[in-house]
C-alpha positions in Angstrom: 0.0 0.0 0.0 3.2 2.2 1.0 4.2 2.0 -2.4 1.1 2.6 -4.1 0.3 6.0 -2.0 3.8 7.8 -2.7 3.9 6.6 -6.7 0.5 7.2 -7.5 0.1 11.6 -7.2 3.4 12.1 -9.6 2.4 8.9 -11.6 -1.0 11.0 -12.1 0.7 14.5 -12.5 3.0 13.1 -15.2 0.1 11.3 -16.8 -2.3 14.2 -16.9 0.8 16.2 -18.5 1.9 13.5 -21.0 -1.4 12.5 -22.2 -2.1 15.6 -23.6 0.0 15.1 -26.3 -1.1 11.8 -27.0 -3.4 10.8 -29.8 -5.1 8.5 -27.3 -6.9 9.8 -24.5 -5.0 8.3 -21.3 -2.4 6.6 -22.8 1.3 8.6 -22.2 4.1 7.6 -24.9 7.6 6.1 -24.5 10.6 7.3 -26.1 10.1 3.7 -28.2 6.8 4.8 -29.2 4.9 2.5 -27.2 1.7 4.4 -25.8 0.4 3.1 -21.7 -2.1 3.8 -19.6 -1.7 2.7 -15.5 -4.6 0.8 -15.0 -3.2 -0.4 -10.9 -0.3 -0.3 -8.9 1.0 -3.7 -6.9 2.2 -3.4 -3.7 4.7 -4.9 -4.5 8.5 -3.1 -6.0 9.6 -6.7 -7.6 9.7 -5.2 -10.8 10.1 -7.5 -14.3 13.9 -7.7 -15.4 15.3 -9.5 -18.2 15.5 -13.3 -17.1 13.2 -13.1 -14.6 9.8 -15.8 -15.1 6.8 -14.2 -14.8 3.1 -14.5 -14.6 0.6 -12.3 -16.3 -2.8 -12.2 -17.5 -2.4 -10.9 -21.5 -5.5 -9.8 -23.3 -5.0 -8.7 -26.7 -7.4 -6.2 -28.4 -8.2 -4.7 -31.7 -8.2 -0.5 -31.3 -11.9 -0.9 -31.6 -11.9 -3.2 -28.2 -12.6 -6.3 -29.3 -10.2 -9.0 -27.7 -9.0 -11.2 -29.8 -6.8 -14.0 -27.0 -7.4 -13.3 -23.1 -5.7 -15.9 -20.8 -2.8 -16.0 -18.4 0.8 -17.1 -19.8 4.2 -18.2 -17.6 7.0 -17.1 -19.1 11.1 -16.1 -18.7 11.4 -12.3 -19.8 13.3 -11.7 -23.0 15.6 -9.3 -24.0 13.9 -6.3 -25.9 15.6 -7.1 -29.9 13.8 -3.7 -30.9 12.3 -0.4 -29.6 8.7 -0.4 -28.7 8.7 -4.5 -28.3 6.0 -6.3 -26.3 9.1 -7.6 -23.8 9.5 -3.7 -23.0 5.9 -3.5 -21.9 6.4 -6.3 -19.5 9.8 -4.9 -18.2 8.0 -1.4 -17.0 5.6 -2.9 -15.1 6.0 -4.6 -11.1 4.5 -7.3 -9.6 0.5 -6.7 -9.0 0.8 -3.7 -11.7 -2.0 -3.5 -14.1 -1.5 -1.3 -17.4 -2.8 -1.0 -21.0 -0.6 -0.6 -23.8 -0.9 0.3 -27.7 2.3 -0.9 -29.5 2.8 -1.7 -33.0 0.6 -4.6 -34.8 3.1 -5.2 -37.6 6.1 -5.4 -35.2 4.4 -7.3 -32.6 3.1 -10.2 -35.4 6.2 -9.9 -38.4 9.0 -9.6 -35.5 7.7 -11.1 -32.1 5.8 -14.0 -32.9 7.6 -14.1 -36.5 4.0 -14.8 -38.6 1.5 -12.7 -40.9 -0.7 -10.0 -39.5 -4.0 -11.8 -39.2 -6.4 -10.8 -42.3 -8.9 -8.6 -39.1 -6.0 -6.2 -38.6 -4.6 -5.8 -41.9 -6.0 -2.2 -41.8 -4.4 -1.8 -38.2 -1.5 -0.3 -37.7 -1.7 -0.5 -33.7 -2.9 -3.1 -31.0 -3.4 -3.1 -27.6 -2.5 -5.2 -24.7 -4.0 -5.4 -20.9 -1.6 -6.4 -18.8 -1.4 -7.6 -15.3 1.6 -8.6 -13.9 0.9 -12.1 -11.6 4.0 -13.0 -10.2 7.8 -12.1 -10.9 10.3 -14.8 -9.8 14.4 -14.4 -10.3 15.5 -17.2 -12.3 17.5 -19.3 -9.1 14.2 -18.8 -7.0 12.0 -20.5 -9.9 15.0 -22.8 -10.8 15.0 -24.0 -6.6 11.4 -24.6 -6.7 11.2 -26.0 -9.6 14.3 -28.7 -8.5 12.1 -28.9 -5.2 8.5 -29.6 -7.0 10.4 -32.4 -9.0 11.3 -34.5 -6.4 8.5 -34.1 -4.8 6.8 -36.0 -8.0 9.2 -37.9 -9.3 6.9 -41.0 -9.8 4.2 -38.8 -11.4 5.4 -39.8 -14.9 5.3 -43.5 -14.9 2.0 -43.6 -12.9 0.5 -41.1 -16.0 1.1 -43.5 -18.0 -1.0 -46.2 -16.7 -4.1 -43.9 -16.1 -3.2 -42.8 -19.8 -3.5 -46.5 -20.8 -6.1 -48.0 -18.5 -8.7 -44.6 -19.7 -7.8 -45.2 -23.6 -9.2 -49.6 -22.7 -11.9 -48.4 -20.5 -13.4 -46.3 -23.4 -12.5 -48.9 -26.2 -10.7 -46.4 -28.3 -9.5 -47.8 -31.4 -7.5 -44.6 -33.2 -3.6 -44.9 -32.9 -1.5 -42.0 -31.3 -0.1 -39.4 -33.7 3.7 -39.2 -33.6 3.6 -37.1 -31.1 1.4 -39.2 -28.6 -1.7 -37.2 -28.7 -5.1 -39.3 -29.9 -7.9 -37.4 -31.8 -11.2 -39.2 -32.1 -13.7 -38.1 -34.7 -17.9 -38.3 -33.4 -18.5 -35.4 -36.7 -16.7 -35.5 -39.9 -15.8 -32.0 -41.3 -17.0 -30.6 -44.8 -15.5 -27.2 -44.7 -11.9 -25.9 -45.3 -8.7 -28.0 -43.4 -6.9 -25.3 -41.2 -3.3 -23.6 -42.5 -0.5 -21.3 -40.9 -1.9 -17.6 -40.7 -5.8 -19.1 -40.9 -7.9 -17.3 -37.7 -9.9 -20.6 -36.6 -12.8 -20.4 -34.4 -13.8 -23.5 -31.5 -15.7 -24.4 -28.9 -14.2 -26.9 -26.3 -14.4 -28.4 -22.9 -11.3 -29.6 -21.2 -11.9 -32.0 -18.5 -10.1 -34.4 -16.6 -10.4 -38.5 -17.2 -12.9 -38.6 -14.4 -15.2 -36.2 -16.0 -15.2 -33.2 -14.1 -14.7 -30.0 -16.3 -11.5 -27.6 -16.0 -12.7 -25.0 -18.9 -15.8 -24.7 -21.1 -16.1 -22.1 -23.9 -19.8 -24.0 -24.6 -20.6 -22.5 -20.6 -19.4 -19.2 -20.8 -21.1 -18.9 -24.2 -18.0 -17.8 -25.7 -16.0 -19.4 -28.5 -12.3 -19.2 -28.7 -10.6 -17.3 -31.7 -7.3 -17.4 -32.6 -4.5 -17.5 -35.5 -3.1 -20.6 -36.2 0.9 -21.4 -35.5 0.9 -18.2 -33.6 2.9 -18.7 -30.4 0.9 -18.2 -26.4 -2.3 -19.1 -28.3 -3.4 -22.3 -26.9 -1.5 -25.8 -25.4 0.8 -27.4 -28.0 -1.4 -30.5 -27.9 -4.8 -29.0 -28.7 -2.8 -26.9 -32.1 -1.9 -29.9 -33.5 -5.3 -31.6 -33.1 -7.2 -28.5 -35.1 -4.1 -29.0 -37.2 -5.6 -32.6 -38.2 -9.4 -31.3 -38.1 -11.7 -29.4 -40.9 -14.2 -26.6 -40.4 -17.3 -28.4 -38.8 -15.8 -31.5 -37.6 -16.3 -32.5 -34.1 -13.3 -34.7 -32.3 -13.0 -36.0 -28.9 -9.0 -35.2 -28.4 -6.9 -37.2 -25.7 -3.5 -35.4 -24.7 -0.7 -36.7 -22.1 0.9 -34.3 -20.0 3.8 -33.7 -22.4 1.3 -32.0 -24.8 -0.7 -30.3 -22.6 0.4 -28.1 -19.1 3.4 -30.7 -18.8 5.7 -31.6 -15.7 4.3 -27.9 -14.3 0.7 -27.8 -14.3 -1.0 -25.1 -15.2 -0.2 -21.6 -14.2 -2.8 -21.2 -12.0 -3.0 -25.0 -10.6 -6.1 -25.7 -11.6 -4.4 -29.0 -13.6 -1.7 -31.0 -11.4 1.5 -31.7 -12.8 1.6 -34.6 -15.1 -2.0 -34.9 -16.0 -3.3 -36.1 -19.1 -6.7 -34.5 -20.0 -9.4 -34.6 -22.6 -10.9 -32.0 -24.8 -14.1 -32.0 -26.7 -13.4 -29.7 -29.7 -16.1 -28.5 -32.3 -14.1 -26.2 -35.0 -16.9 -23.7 -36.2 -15.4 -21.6 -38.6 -11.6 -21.3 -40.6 -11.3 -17.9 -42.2 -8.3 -18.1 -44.3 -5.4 -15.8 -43.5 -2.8 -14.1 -45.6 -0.7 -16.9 -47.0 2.7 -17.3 -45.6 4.4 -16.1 -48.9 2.8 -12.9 -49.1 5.2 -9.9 -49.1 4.8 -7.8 -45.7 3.9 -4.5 -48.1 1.1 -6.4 -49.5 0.2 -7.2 -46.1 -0.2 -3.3 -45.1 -2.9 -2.1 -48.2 
């Protein structure tokens, strides 16, 4: 609270002062050219460095406020390779900070997450980003309890296995594993368009665990998930290469071992124990083909 009280009167002096200037009403702008807007100060002064692995919820929005990804992401902070990066937004911000940034949409896709500008933003020049910064650890502190967990569940992996095993008998499932381990189950064939790199796909799915119970549920919060396929922090490694496999309308019951889904870890906010396999029912309702990955980044921009 200290620290909230003593940085928040200048924070809003400078802010008030800044934002002035600024073509968008609240945001100040960086020397980079990256625009933010304070949305909460943490307690906390444990601010993001290079290195450090960190927590944050990231939602992602056109400039006309439509998100586009909201979830939270665990990560180790990367250098900034450019001015007005994404990593520099991270880097300003302290544990239990909130803020809202507008950076650039073509740096952020061609440079950060190396792919095409999805076809909805092709007349965007900007993007913004909520962030709220979870949790910053210093590498040795998430390295020791990392070592710690590990020990802890060192049997975890074989005993995966046989619940992996005895679930895939107990529901008589004939399909063999993909190379990569993961088993996809068809209950609706698709008719529409197979998905592609740069293609914004839109599903519903419900995770849940091999005993039924649900962990998420686009189908109850009445909200399906959009995304742009092979971009990176969209969804679980697993459940990409299953819409991979699928067409627009087909319907799959997809089985995924840990490896493929929140791993050795969990998930960031421990709603899935470390070395769980878990099942998704995934419906994918609509492919809208993206710019194709040969396109030339100026044809990209008219």
């Amino acid at each position: 609270m200290k620290r909230a009280v003593i940085a928040l009167l200048p924070l809003i002096t400078l802010l008030t002062l800044a934002c002035q200037k600024s073509p968008y009403p609240g945001y100040e702008k960086q020397n980079s050219g990256v625009f933010y807007k304070l949305l909460a100060i943490g307690e906390e002064e444990k601010k993001a460095q290079v290195g450090d692995y960190i927590t944050a919820d990231i939602a992602y929005r056109n400039m006309s406020d439509s998100s586009f990804f909201n979830g939270r992401r665990r990560f180790q902070l990367s250098a900034t390779h450019f001015s007005g990066s994404i990593d520099e937004c991270f880097a300003m911000l302290s544990e239990g900070d909130s803020a809202s940034f507008i950076i650039s949409a073509d740096d952020f896709f061609l440079k950060t997450l190396e792919t095409q500008k999805p076809r909805f933003l092709i007349n965007q020049t900007t993007l913004k980003v909520d962030i709220r910064l979870v949790e910053v650890q210093k590498e040795d502190e998430y390295q020791r309890e990392k070592e710690a967990f590990l020990t802890w569940i060192e049997d975890f992996g074989d005993y995966e296995k046989v619940i992996l095993t005895q679930f895939i008998e107990q529901k008589k499932i004939s399909a063999k594993p993909t190379a990569s381990g993961l088993f996809l189950v068809t209950a609706t064939p698709g008719k529409g368009p197979s998905v592609a790199l740069g293609d914004t796909v839109i599903v519903d799915f419900e995770g849940k665990f091999f005993n039924g119970k649900f962990f998420d549920s686009t189908k109850k919060r009445n909200e399906p998930f959009s995304f742009v396929y092979g971009q990176k922090w969209q969804v679980i490694d697993g459940l990409e290469e299953a819409i991979g496999l699928m067409r627009q309308g087909q319907k799959a019951l997809v089985i995924l071992p840990s490896n493929l889904a929140f791993g050795k870890d969990g998930s960031s906010t421990g709603i899935i124990p470390p070395f769980t396999s878990v099942v998704f029912e995934v419906e994918l309702l609509n492919v809208i083909k993206g710019v194709p990955p040969s396109s030339k980044t100026g044809d990209a921009k008219k």
